[in-house]
TIFI-777915 format. One line per field, with one value per residue (C-alpha): residue number from 1; x, y, z. Coordinates in nm, 3 decimals. Layout:
N
n <- [NUM|...]
east <- [X|...]
north <- [Y|...]
up <- [Z|...]
***
This chain:
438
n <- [1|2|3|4|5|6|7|8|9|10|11|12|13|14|15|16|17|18|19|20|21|22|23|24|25|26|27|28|29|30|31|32|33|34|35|36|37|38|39|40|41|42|43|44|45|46|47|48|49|50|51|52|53|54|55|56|57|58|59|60|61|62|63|64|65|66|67|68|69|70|71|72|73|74|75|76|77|78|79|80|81|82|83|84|85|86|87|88|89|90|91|92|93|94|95|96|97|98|99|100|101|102|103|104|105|106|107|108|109|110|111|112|113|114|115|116|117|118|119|120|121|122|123|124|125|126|127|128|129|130|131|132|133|134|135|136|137|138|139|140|141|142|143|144|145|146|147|148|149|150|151|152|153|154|155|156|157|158|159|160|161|162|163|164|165|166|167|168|169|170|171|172|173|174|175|176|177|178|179|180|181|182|183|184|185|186|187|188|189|190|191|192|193|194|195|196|197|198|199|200|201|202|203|204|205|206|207|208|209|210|211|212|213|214|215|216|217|218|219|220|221|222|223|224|225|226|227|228|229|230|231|232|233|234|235|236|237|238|239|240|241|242|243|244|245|246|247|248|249|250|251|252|253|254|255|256|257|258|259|260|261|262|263|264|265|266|267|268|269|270|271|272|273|274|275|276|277|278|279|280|281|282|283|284|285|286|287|288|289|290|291|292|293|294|295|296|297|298|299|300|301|302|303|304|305|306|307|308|309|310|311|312|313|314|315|316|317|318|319|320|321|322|323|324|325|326|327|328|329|330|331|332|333|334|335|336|337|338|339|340|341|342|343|344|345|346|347|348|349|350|351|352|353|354|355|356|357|358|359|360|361|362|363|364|365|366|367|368|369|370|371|372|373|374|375|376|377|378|379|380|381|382|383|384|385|386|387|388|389|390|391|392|393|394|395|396|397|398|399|400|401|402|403|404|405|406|407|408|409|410|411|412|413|414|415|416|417|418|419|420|421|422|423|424|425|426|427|428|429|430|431|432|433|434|435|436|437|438]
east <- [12.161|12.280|12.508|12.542|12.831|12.734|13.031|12.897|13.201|13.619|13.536|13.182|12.928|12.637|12.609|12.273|12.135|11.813|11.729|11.466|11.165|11.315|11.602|11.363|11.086|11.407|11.481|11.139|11.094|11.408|11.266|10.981|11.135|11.336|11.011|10.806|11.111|11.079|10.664|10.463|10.101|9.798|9.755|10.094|10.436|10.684|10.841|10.527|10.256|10.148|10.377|10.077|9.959|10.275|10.295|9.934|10.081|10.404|10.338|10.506|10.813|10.884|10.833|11.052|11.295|11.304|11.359|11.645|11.853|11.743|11.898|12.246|12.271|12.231|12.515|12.728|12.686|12.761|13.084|13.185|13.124|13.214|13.576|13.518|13.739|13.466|13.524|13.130|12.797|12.643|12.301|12.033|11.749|11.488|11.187|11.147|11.170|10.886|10.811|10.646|10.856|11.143|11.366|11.595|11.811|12.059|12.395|12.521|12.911|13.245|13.591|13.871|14.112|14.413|14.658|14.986|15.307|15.588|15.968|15.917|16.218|16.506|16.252|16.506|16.413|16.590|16.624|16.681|16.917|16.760|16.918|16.782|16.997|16.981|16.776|16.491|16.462|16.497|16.214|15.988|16.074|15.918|15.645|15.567|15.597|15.365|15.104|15.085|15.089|14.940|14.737|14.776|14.575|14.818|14.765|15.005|14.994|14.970|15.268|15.351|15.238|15.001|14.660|14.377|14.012|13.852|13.554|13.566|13.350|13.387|13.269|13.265|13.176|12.975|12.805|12.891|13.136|12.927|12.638|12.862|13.020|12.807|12.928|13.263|13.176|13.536|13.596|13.295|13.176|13.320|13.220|13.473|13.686|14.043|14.284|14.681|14.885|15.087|15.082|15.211|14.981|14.700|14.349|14.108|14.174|14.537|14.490|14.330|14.582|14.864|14.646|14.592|14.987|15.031|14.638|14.535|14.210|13.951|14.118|13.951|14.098|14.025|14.244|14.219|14.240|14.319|14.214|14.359|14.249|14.256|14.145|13.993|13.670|13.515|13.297|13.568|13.854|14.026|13.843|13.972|13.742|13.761|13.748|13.696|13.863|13.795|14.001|13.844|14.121|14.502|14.670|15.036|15.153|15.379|15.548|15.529|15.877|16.082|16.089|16.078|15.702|15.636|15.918|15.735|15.464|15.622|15.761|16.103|16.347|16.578|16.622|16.856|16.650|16.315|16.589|16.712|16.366|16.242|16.510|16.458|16.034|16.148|16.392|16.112|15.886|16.149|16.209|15.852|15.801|16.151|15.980|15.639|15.861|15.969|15.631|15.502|15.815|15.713|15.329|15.418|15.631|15.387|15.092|15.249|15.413|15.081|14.709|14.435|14.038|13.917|13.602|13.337|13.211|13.556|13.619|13.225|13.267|13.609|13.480|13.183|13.402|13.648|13.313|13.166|13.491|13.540|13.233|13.242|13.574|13.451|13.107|13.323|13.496|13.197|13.135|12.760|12.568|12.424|12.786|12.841|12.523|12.655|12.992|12.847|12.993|13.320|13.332|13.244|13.484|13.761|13.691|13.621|14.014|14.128|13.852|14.053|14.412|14.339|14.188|14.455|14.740|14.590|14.479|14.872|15.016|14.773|14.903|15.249|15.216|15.027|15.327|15.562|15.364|15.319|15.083|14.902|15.025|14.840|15.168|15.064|14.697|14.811|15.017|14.755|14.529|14.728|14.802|14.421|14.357|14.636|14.452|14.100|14.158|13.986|14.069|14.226|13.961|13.673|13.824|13.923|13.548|13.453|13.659|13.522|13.148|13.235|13.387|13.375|13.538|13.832|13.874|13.917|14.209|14.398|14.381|14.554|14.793|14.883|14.940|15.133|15.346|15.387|15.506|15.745|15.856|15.873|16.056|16.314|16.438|16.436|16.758|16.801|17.044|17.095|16.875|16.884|16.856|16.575]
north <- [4.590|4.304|4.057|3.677|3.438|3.086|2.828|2.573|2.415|2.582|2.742|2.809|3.063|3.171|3.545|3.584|3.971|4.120|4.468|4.683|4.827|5.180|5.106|4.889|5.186|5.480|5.271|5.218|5.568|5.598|5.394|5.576|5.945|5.764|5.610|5.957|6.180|6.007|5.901|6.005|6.043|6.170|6.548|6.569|6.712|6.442|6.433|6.615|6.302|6.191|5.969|5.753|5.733|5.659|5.389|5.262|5.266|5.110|4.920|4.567|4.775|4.946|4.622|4.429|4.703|4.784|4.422|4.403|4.725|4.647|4.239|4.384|4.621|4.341|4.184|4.471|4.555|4.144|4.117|4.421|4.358|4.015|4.089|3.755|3.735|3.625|3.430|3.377|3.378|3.146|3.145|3.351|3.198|3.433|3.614|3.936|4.293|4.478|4.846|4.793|4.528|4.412|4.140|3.926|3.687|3.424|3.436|3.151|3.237|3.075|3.201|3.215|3.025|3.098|2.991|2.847|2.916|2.643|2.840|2.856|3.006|2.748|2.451|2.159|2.132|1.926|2.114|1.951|1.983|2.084|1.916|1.809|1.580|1.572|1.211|1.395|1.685|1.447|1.208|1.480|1.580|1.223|1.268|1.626|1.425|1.121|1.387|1.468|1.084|0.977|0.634|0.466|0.131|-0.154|-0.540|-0.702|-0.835|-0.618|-0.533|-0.378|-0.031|-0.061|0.048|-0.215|-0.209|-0.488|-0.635|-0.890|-1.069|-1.210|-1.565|-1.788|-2.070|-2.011|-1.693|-1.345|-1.121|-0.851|-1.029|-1.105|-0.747|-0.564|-0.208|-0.239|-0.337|-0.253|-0.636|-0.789|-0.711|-0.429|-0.334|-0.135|-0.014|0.086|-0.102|-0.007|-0.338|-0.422|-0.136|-0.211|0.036|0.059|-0.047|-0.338|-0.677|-0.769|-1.086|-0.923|-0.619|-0.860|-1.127|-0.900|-0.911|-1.100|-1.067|-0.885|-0.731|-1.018|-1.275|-1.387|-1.612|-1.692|-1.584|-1.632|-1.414|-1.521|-1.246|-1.216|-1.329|-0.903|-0.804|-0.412|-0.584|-0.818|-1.067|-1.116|-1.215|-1.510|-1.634|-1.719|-1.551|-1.646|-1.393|-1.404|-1.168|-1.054|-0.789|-0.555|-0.322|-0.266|0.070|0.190|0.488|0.688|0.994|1.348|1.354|1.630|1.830|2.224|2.205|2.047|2.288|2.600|2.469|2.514|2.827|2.691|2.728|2.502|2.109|2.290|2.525|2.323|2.087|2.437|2.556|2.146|2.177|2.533|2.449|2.087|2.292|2.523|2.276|2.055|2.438|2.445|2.109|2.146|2.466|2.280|2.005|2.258|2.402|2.075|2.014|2.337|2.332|1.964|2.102|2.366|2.162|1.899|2.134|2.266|2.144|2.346|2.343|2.496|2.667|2.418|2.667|2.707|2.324|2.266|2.549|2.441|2.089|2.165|2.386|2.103|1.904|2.151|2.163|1.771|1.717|1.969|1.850|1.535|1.561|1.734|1.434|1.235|1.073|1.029|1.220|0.918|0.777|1.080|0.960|0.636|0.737|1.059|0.950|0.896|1.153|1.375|1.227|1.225|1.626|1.716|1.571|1.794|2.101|2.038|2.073|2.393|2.563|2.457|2.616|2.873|2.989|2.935|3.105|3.430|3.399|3.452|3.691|3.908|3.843|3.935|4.233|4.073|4.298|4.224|4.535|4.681|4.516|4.187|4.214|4.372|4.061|3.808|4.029|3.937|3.590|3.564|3.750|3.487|3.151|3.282|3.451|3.741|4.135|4.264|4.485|4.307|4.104|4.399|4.524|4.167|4.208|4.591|4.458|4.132|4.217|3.840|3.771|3.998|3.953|3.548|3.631|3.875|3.592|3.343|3.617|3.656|3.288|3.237|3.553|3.417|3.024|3.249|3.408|3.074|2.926|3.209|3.151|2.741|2.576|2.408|2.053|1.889|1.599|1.377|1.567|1.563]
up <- [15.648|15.828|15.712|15.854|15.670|15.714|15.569|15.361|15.239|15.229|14.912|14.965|15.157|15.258|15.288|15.462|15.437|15.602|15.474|15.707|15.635|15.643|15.361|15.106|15.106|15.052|14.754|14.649|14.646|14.442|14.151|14.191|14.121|13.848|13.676|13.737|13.582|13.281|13.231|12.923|13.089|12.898|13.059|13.217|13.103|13.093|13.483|13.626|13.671|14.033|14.220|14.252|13.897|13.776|14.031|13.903|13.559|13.551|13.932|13.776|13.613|13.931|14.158|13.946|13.958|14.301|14.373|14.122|14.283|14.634|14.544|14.410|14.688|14.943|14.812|14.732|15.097|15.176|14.995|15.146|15.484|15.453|15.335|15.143|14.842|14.594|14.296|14.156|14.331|14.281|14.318|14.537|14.792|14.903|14.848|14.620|14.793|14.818|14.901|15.332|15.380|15.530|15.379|15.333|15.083|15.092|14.855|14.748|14.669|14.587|14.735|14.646|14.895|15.013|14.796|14.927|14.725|14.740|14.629|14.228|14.176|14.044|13.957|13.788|13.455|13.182|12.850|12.520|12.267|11.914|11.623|11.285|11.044|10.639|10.685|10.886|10.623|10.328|10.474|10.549|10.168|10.112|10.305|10.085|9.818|9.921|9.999|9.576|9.486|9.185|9.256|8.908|8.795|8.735|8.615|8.824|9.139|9.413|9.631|9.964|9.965|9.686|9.749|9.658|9.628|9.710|9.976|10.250|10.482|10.745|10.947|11.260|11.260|10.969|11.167|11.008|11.217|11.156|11.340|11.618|11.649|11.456|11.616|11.458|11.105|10.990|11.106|10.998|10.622|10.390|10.006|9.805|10.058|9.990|10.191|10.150|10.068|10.407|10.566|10.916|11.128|10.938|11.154|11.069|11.003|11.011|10.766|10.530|10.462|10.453|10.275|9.951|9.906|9.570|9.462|9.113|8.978|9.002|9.199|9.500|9.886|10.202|10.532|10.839|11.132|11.519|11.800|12.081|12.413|12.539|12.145|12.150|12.098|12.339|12.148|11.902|12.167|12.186|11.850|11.498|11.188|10.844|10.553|10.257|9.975|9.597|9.480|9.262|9.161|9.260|9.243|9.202|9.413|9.279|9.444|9.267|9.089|9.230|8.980|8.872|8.897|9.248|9.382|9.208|9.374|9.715|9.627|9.625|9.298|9.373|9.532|9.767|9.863|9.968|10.185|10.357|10.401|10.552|10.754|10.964|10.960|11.167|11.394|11.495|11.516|11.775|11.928|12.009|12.112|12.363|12.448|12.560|12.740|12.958|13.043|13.136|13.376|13.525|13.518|13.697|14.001|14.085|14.083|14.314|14.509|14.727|14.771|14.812|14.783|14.449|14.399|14.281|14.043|13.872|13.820|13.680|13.475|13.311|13.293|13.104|12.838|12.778|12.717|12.489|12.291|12.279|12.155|11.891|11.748|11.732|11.555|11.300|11.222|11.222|11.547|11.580|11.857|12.045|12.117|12.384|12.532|12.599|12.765|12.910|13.273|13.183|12.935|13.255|13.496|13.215|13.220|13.578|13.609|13.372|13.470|13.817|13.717|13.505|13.759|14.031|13.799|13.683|14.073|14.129|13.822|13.874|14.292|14.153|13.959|14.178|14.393|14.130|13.979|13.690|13.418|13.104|12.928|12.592|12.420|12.530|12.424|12.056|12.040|12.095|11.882|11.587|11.689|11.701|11.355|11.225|11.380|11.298|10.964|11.111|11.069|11.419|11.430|11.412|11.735|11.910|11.864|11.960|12.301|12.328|12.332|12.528|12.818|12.991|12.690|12.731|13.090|12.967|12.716|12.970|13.187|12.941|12.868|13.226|13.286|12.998|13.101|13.457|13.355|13.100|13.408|13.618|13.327|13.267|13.638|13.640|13.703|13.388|13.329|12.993|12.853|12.524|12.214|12.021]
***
């Protein structure tokens, strides 16, 4: 066989292979003996039929199969020769082999390039302080307690923080809102929505959440509502709406009392104890996010250290699985099909960005640790088996058989393992300073 590279780009090649007469019939008549050793002809023993009736019989099988092995040969023989380190292939240009014929084909393949490594070793990084005061446990003791709220009807007025029912509508000059905006109908008309009294981030009409202050059940006003000249949606900038209000029904919170049965609830037997426990679950969480902070100082300095060309195939592959997972995550909460449709560029762009900088630090982080003999040892993988089983809810066995019958699959989680092990290492040798504690 001979072998041709052709460049078609840094990370890209052609691997051009013409196979002679001589080598296409040897396997042809490998495929052959293979097909004859195990045919089930009328009047013959299995293995003891005529070349040539076996080759009248199963003539398509053995074609397609003589292609196939002759195809992966070729390329076997082109990597090899080549010396190309080969990160996918990509596709393949040719005509099929045939027995009396010689041939060729064209491989389309992606390389890995080389890889420069800027000094990783004593990276500045600023590290954070962890601390957590009484007034962050006992608000996020609060917040527990907002999250069992009882929402009780009451005849007075409402006040900030109460939570009304009521529908609005809006005009301009006469002209409904939600004819002039009708994609964002939270500012145009609304029927029994819940709105909470004042609330200073809530979303939708500003006049109307602070308007409803001082209403009760049945009582109906006007407001009005000025939008800015850079407002989020363009045919409502820079104009003034009028709304108009009936309140339908106005509702007390009230906190779950702290009492023995909400702490039973949380498994706690004392007042003391839930603080103690609020208190070590927002430490870790601060430890994790100082812990993150660090990674991204890290994952930063790498990337900007060096420049390289990545392999197209990499970045479109990574860009269409942050795609895939987008879009999942948000038809689950709701988002309608057809709006992807309509910001499919920039959804792509947004992604291929991303796809890019994954791939660029993840081509660095496996570099050094091929430098620094870093392993993904069976330790590792039990590890992030039963992180897995944890996240999933899934027995460790049925994803270790998972991994056992998928083995692109397991090859993709020793990867993340690796390049999590590797920025550990990076990390563990940064030249840390102090920064404001968190």
């Amino acid at each position: 066989m001979n072998v041709t590279v052709e460049e078609v780009s840094p990370t890209r090649k052609a691997l051009l292979v013409s196979v002679s007469t001589d080598e296409v019939n040897a396997q042809e008549k490998a495929v052959t003996r293979e097909y004859t050793q195990g045919a089930r002809l009328p009047g013959f023993r299995p293995g003891k039929a005529p070349a040539d009736m076996v080759k009248r019989r199963y003539g398509k099988e053995i074609s397609d199969e003589l292609h196939r092995k002759v195809a992966n040969l070729a390329y076997e023989h082109a990597v090899k020769e080549s010396k190309l380190n080969v990160y996918s292939l990509v596709t393949v240009e040719g005509e099929a082999f045939a027995a009396g014929k010689e041939g060729s084909a064209k491989f389309i393949v992606d390389v890995l390039p080389e890889i420069p490594l800027a000094p990783y070793e004593g990276l500045p990084v600023q590290t954070t302080t962890v601390e957590v005061t009484d007034a962050e446990a006992d608000q996020a003791i609060k917040e527990l307690r907002d999250q069992r709220a009882e929402y009780l009807a009451v005849e007075r007025a409402a006040a900030a923080g109460d939570f009304v029912k009521l529908n609005y509508t809006g005009t301009i000059d006469g002209k409904p809102v939600a004819e002039i905006a009708p994609d964002r109908p939270i500012f145009g008309t609304q029927h029994g929505t819940w709105e909470e009294a004042a609330a200073p981030k809530a979303p939708g009409v500003r006049a109307v959440i602070d308007g409803i202050v001082g209403m009760k059940t049945g009582d109906k006003k006007d407001v009005t509502q000025s939008f800015s000249a850079d407002f989020e949606v363009p045919a409502l900038a820079g104009k003034t709406a009028s709304y108009a209000i009936e309140v339908l029904e106005v509702r007390e919170k009230r906190p779950a009392a702290l009492d023995e049965a909400f702490l039973k609830s949380l498994q706690c037997e004392s007042a003391e104890q839930l603080h103690t426990r609020v208190k070590d679950d927002l430490k870790s969480r601060k430890e994790q996010q100082a812990q993150a902070s660090t990674r991204e100082q890290i994952v930063k300095a790498l990337t900007e250290a060096v420049d390289f060309p990545l392999p197209d195939s990499a970045v479109e592959h990574e860009t269409q699985s942050l795609l895939r997972d987008y879009i999942e995550r948000q038809m689950r909460q709701g988002v309608p099909e057809g709006e992807f449709e309509k910001r499919k560029q920039e959804l792509y762009n947004g992604a291929r960005t991303a796809a890019a900088s994954r791939v660029k630090l993840s081509l660095i982080l496996l570099r050094i640790a091929e430098k620094e003999g870093l392993k993904v040892e069976n330790t590792d993988l039990h590890q992030r088996i039963m992180q897995e089983s944890v996240m999933t809810r899934q027995r460790p066995e049925v994803i270790l058989k998972q991994l056992q019958e998928n083995r692109s699959l397991l090859a993709q989680m020793q990867r993340g393992i690796l390049q999590a092990k590797t920025l550990d290492f990076v990390a563990s040798k940064a030249k840390t300073s102090p920064a404001v504690a968190v």
